[in-house]
N, C-alpha and C positions, 0 to 999 in steps of 0.2 A: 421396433425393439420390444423385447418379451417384460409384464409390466412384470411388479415383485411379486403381487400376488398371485399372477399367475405363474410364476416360476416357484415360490412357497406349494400351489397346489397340485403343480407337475411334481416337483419334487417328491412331496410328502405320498402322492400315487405312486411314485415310482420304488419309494420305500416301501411302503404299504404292502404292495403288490410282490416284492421283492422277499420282506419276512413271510409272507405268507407260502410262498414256492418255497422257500428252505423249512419252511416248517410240515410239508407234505411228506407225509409216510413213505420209505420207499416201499415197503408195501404194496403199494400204488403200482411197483412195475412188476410186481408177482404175476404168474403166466392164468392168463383169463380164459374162464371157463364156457363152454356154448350155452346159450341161451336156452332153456329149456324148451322153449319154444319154437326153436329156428326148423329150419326146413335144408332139405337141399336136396341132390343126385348123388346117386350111383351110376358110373358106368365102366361098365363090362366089356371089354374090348375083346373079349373072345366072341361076342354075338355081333356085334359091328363088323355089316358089310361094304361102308361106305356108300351106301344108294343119297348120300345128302341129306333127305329129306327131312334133318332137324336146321342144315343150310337154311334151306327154302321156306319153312315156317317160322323161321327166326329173321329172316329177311322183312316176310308178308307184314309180321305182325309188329314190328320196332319201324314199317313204312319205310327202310332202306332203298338205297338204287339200286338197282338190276344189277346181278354181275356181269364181270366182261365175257364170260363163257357161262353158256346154262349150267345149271343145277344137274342136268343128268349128264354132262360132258365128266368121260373120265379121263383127260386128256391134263386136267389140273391135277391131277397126283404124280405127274412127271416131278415135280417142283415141290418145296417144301413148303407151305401159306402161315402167313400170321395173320390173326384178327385186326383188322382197319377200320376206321370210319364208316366202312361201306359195308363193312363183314361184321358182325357180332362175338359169332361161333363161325369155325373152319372144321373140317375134318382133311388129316394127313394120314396117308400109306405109308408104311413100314415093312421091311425085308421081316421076315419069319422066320425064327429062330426052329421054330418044329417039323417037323417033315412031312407034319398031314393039312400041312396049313403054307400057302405062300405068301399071305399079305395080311398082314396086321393093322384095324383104321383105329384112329384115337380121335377123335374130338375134342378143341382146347374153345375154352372161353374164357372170363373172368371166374377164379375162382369164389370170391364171394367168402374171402379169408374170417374165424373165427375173429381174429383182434387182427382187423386190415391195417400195413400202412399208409394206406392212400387215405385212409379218415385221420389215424394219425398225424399225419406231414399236414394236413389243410388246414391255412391257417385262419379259416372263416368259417370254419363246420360245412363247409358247399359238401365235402360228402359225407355219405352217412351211414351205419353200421343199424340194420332193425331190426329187430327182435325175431322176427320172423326168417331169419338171414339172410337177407337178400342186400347188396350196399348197392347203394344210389347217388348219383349227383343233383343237386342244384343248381338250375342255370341261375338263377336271379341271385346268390349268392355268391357265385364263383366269381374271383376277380383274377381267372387266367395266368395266375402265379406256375401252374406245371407241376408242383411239386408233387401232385400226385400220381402224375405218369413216372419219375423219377424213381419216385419211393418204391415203387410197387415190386416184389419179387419176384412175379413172373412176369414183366412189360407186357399188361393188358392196358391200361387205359391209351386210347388215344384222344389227339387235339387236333382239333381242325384250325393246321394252318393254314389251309388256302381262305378265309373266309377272314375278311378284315373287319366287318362286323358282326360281333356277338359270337364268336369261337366256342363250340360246345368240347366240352372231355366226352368221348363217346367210348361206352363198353356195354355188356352185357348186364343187365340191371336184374336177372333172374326171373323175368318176367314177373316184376313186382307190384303194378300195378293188375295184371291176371291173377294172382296170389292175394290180392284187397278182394278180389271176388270172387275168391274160393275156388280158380280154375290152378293147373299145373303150369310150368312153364312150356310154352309152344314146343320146342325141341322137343321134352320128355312123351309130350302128346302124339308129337306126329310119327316118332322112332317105331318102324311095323316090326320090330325083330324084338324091341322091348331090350334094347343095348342100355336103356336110359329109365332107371326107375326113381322119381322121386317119392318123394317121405318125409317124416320127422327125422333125422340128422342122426339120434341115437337108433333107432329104429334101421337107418341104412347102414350103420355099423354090425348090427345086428347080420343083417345081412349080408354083406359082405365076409363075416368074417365064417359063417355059417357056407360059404360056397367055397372058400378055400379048405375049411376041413374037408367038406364031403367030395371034395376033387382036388387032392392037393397035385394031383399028374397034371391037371389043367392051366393052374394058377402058382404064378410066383407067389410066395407066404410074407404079402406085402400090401396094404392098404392105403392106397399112396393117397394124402390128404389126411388121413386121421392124427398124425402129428405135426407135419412138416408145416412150419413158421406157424407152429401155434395151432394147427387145424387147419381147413378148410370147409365148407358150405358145399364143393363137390369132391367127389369122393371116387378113385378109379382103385379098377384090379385088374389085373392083365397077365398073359399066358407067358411074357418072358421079363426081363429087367424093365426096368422103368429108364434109365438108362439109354438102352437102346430105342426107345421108343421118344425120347426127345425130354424127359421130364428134368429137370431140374436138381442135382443133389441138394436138397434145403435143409438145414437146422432146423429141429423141433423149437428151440426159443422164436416168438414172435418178436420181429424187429422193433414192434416201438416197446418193447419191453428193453430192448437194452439201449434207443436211443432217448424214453422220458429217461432212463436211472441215470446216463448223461447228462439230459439236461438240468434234472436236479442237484445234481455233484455241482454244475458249473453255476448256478442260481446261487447256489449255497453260500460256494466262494467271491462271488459277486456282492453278497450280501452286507459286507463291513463297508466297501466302497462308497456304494450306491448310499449308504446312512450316513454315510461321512459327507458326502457332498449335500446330502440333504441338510444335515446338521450347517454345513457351512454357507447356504443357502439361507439358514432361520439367521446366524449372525451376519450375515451382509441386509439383512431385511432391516434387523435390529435397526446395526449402525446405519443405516439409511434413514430410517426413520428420526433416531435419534440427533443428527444432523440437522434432519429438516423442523423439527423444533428447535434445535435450539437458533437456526438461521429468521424461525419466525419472530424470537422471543428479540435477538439482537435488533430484528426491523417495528418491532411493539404490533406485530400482528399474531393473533392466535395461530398455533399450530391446527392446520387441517385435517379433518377427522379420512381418513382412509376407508371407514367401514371396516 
């Protein structure tokens, strides 16, 4: 049984805890801006000829498993691929909308979102949002709750459930640990057509948006990532809809921007409650106490001190 003062100090934590989330700004869920610092991609799907080869160095370098079909087999673009456990980054063919062009390749990974929900939704900080943009998980932290494969708006993270102990959430990490020492991420390095240029984040806007003027016969007059859920870390342009090419219609508001200003609303109203029971909490302590003096005084023995 839970003693009093430990339920006085559950309580008064849970009040505590409680005025101080209703007293958060919602300010707080105002749309967050990129890190001065961050990094990320462009890519260019009119230069992408599917040859893989950011497949295979993104394989080599995250120590993945072979795939079921080599790297230079083009027999897997029969089929559409998602990123797996086993896969990082995919690249998928697409029918071509123009007449000097019959196939169209895109490359998907973790986006590497401005204000990610999968650091949002974690409810142990296991992932993480760095300056440098690149988000990462923590094994030693993560306590396999899922909720950040759930959140995510493009289902990028995966979880290994075949693996009963120590389950990782596996995605592309932006080659972040290459990035602590000044290298690019593998894909961007090993791309020979140069479909994949990384940079400073404002810098690839720069650019991006610099190739649609000077070609706008080339490119649809669209930079898919620069707003869509708040931003993104990579950044594509491409020669017809985004649409037909598999992307996602997304909302320029980042998701935990409208699911903290929820959870503040609900905190908020929570708030009289949770003080009410704490408050009736301090009076059942009281009368307890009070009791037990006076049961010591009717026996002629002192009331004992509590601390």
């Amino acid at each position: 049984m839970i003693s009093r003062r430990r339920f006085l100090k559950l309580a008064g934590a849970a009040a505590g805890a409680t005025a101080l989330e209703s007293s958060v700004s919602i300010a707080s869920t105002e749309r967050r801006e990129p890190d001065p610092n961050a990094l990320g991609c462009l890519f260019d799907a009119t230069l992408c000829v599917g040859c893989r080869q950011c497949e295979a160095a993104c394989n080599r370098v995250n120590e993945l498993p072979p795939p079921d079909r080599p790297f230079e087999d083009p027999g897997v673009f029969r089929e559409h691929r998602d990123t797996s456990i086993r896969a990082y980054t995919v690249v998928n063919r697409y029918d071509s909308r123009a007449p000097d062009r019959k196939h169209v390749h895109v490359k998907t990974q973790c986006m590497h979102c401005v204000d990610p929900s999968c650091v949002s939704a974690c409810l142990v900080g296991a992932m993480r949002k760095h300056p440098n943009g690149a988000v990462t998980w923590d094994t030693v932290a993560c306590i396999g709750c899922r909720y950040c494969v759930v959140a995510c708006p493009f289902g990028v993270p995966r979880y290994e459930f075949d693996k009963g102990i120590e389950p990782r959430v596996m995605k592309c990490t932006l080659c972040y640990p290459r990035l602590e020492q000044g290298l690019m991420p593998a894909c961007a390095e090993a791309c020979p057509m140069e479909a994949i240029k990384f940079g400073p984040r404002a810098r690839l806007l720069e650019v991006a948006h610099a190739r649609l003027e000077k070609h706008p016969e080339r490119y649809v007059d669209h930079v898919y990532g620069e707003r869509e859920v708040g931003g993104t870390s990579w950044l594509y342009i491409a020669p017809q809809s985004f649409a037909s090419l598999g992307f996602l219609d997304l909302p320029e508001d980042a998701p935990p921007r409208t699911t903290e200003a929820i959870q503040h609303g609900v905190f908020k109203h929570f708030a009289a409650p949770i003080l009410i029971y704490a408050g009736l909490g301090v009076l059942m302590a009281k009368s307890a106490r009070r009791r037990q003096q006076e049961d010591a005084a009717g026996d002629g023995e002192a009331p004992a001190d509590e601390g």
